[in-house]
C-alpha positions in Angstrom: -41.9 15.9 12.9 -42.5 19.5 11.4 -39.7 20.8 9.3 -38.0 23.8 11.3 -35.7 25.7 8.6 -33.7 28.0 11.8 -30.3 27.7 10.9 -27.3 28.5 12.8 -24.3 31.1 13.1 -20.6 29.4 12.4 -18.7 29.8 15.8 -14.8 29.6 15.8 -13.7 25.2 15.5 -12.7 23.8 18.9 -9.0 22.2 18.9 -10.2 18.8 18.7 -6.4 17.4 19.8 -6.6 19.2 23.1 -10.5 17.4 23.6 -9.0 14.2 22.9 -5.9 14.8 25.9 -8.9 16.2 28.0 -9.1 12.5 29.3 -12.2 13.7 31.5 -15.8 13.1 29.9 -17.3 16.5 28.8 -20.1 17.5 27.2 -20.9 18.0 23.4 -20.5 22.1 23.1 -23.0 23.0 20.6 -21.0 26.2 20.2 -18.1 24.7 17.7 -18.0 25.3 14.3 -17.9 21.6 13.4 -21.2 21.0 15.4 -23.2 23.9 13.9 -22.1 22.8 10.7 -23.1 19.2 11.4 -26.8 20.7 12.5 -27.2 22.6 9.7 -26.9 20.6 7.6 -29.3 17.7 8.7 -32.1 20.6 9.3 -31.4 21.9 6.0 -31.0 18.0 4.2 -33.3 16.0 6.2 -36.0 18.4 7.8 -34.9 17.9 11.2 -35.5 20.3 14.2 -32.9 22.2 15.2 -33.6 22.5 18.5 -34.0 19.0 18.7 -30.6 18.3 17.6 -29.1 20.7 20.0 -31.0 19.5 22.7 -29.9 15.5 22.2 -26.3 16.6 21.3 -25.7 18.8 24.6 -27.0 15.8 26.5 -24.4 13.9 25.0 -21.4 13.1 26.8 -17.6 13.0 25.0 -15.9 9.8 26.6 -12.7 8.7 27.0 -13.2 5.6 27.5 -14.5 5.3 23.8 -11.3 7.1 22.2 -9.1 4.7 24.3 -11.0 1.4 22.8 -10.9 2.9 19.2 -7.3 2.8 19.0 -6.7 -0.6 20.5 -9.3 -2.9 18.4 -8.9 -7.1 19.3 -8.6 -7.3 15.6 -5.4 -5.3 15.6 -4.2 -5.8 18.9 -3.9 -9.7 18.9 -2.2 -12.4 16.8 -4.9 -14.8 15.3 -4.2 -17.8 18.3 -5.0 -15.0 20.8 -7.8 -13.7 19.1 -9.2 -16.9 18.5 -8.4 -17.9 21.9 -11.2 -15.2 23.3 -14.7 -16.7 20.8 -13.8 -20.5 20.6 -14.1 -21.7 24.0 -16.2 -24.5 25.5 -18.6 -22.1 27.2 -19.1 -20.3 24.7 -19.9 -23.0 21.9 -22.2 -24.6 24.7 -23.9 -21.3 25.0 -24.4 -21.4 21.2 -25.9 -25.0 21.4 -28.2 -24.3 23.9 -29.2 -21.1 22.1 -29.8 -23.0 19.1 -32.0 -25.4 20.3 -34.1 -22.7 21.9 -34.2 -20.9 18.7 -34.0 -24.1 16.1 -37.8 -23.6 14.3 -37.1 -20.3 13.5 -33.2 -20.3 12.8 -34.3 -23.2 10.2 -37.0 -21.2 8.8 -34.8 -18.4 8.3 -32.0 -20.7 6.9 -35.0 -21.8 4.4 -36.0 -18.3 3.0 -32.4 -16.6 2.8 -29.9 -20.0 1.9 -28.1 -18.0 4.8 -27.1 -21.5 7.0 -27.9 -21.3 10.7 -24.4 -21.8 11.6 -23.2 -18.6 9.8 -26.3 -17.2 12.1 -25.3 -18.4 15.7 -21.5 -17.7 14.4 -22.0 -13.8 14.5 -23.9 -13.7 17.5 -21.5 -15.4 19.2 -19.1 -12.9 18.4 -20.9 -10.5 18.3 -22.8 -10.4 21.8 -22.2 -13.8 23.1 -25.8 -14.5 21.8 -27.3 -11.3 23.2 -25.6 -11.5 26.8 -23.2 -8.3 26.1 -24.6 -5.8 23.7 -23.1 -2.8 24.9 -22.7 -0.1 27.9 -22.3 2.7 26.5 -25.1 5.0 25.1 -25.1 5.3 21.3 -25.3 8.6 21.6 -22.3 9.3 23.6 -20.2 7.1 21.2 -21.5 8.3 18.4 -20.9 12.2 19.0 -17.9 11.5 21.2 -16.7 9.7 17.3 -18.1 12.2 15.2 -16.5 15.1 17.3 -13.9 14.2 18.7 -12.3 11.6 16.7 -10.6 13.3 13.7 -9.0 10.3 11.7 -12.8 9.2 11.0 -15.0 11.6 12.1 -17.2 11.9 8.7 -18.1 7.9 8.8 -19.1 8.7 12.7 -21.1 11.8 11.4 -22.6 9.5 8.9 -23.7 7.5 11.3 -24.8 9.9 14.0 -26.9 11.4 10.9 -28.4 8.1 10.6 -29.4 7.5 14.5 -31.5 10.5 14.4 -33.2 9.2 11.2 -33.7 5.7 13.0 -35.4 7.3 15.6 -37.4 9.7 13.5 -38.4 6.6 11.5 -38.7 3.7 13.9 -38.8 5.6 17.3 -35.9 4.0 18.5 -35.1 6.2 21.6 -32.1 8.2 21.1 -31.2 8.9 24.8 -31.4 5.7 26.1 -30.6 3.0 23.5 -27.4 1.2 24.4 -24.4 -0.1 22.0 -20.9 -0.7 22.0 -18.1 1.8 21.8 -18.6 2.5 18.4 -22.1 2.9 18.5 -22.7 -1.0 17.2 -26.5 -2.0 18.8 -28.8 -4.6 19.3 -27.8 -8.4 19.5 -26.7 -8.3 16.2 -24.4 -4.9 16.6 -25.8 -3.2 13.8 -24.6 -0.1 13.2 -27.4 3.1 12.3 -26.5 3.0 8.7 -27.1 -1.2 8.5 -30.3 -1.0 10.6 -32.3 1.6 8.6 -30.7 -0.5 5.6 -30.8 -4.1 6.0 -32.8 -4.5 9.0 -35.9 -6.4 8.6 -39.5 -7.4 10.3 -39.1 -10.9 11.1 -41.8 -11.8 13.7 -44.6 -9.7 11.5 -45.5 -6.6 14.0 -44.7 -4.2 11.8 -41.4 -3.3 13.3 -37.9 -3.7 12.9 -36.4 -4.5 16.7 -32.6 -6.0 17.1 -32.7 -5.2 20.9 -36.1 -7.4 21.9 -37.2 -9.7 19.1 -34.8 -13.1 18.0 -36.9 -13.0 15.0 -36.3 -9.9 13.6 -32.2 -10.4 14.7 -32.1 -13.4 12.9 -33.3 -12.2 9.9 -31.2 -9.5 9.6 -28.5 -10.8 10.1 -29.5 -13.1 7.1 -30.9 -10.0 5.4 -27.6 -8.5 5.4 -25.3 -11.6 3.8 -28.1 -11.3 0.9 -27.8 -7.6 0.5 -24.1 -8.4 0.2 -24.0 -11.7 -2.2 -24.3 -14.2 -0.1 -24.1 -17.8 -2.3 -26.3 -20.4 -0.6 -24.4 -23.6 -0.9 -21.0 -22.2 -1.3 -18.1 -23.4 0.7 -16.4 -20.6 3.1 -12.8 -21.4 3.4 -10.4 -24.3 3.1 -7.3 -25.1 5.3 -4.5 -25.4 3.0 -0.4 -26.0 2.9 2.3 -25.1 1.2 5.6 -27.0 0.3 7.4 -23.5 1.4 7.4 -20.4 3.3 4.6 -18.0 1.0 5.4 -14.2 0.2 2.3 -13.3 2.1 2.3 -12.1 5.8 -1.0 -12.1 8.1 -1.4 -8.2 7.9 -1.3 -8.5 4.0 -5.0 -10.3 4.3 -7.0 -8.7 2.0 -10.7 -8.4 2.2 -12.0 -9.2 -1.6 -11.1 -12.5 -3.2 -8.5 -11.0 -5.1 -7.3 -14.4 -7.3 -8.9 -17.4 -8.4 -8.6 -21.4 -7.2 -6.0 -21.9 -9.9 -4.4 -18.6 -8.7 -3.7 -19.7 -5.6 -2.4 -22.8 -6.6 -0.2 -21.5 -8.4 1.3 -19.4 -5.8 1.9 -22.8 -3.7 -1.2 -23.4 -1.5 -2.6 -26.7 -1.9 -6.1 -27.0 -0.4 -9.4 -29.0 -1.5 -12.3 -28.1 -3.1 -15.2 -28.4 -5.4 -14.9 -24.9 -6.5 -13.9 -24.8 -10.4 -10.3 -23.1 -11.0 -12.1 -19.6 -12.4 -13.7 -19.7 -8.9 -12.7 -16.3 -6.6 -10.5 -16.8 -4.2 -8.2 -15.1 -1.5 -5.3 -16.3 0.3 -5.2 -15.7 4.2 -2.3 -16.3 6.0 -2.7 -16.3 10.3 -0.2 -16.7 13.1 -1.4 -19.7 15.0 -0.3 -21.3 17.8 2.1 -23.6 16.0 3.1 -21.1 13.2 1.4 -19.8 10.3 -1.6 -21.2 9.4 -2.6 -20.9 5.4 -6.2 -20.4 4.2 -7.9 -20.3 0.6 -10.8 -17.6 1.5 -13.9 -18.3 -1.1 -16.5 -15.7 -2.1 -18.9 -16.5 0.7 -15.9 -15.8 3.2 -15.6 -12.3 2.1 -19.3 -11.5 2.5 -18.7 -12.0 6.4 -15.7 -9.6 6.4 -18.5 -6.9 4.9 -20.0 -7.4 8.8 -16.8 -6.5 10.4 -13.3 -5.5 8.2 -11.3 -8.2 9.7 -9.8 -11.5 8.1 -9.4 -12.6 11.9 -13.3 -11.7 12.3 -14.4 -13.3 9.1 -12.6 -16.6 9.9 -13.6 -17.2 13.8 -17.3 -16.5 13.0 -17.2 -19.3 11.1 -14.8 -21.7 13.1 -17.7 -20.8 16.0 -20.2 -21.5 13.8 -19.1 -24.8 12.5 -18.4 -26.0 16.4 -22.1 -24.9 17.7 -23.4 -27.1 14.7 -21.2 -29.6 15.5 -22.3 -29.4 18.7 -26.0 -29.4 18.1 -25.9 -32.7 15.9 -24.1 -34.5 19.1 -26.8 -33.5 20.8 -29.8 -33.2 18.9 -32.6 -34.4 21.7 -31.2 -31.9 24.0 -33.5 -30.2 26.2 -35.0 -26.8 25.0 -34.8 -23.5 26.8 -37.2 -20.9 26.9 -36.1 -18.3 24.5 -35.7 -14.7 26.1 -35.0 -11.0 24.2 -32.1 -10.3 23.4 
């Protein structure tokens, strides 16, 4: 794409609290201060056209509907035994079995190159998109200026990442007025935002391209791809159920998501759990409200690589309860019939 170097005027800022009580989709006005700003500076950074921008920006479309589902998140808006109550059900671990044994050469062969078990891979999806079935309705355009806009309390991460859709389909001609995500602009099977796809996204089928909406190969590698990138430990143990003789300080919202203490730390504190980890090991403790009380957890290193997909203790610790079921699943049923794989 040729450089264009036109820059444009500052107009007055829009009152972005009065946008977000519209509660009527509108269109992007390219007029605002915030958005000239916004243009200018990728034109001026990254070489891109100007009227380009303005063009795919004025066809985007401020939503409601997006605002509403930012401020009400599963991961915030349920206790654990509800949340978990929504990933670990029989359909859905069924689902993962069969997925798995459609997908098992290439899940092992990824399992082989990263250390990243298939488990841990069929885990997120099933979160994620219910193995490809729901990855999104909304354009990722419209969330991600509707965000970037209109979303004050984060509105430079959603810049970020609108800066880094446009790059994405300057780079790998991903189609910016049609692609599909979720309401935070999370695409692809795997939900990767922009910023993870033109980072951690790799070629895993060999055609010289990186696709998370059409090839299981290339999903399944980066999703392994990104637990590498972020210190995944091949062979390391996730989490331990523990107890505790008494009631511990900690509450459920106090989860933290590094491994903050050690094993011996933790046992210290009162949590008695088992492992092979040594007691210089890192360590967390998670504390959830289950269905028969609080439920303690020692959280290992490995644990806190999977809250680096999604900032969630909850998150980090259904992925792998799913996970650890669909395997469980698949060696019940190991001559299962195979199905014929399809795109995501």
């Amino acid at each position: 794409m040729r450089q264009n170097t036109r820059m444009l005027r500052p107009a007055p800022t829009a009152t972005l609290m009065l946008l977000l009580a519209a509660g009527t989709s509108h269109a992007i006005d390219s007029n605002r201060g915030d958005v000239q700003a916004y243009v200018n500076g990728l034109v001026r950074e990254q070489g891109l056209d100007a009227d380009y921008l303005l063009a795919m920006l004025e066809n985007a479309k401020s939503q409601p509907a997006i605002l509403e589902a930012m401020a009400k998140p599963a991961e915030r808006s349920k206790t654990w035994a509800e949340y978990r109550a929504i990933f670990m059900t029989p359909e859905r671990i069924k689902a993962g079995v069969e997925f798995w044994q459609a997908h098992a050469a290439e899940l092992e062969r990824v399992a082989a190159k990263t250390g990243v078990p298939p488990e841990m891979l069929v885990g997120i999806l099933g979160v994620e998109t219910y193995f490809g079935r729901r990855t999104g309705k909304f354009r990722v355009l419209d969330s991600l200026a509707t965000l970037a806009f209109d979303y004050p309390p984060r509105s430079r991460f959603f810049s970020n990442e609108l800066t880094q859709f446009f790059l994405l389909a300057r780079d790998d001609g991903l189609d910016v007025e049609t692609a599909l995500g979720s309401y935070a602009g999370a695409m692809g099977a795997p939900q990767f935002m922009p910023s993870s796809y033109r980072n951690f996204a790799v070629d895993g089928d060999g055609d010289g391209r990186r696709d998370l909406f059409n090839s299981w190969p290339d999903v399944l590698a980066s999703i392994a791809n990104y637990f590498v990138a972020h210190d995944w430990k091949s062979g390391e143990p996730v989490v331990a159920r523990g107890t505790a003789a008494r009631k511990l300080a900690q509450k459920p919202a106090d989860n933290k998501l590094s491994a903050g203490d050690t094993v011996a730390g933790l046992r210290r504190l009162g949590l008695r759990f088992s492992t092979d980890q040594g007691d210089a090991a890192p360590a967390g403790l998670l504390v959830f409200d289950g269905d028969e009380g609080l439920e303690y957890w020692a959280g290992f290193r490995n644990f806190f690589v999977i809250t680096r997909y999604n900032r969630s203790s909850m998150y980090g610790l259904v992925a792998y309860q799913l996970g650890q079921a669909i395997g469980e699943g698949v060696r019940l049923t190991p001559d299962g019939p195979l199905r014929t794989a399809d795109a995501p």
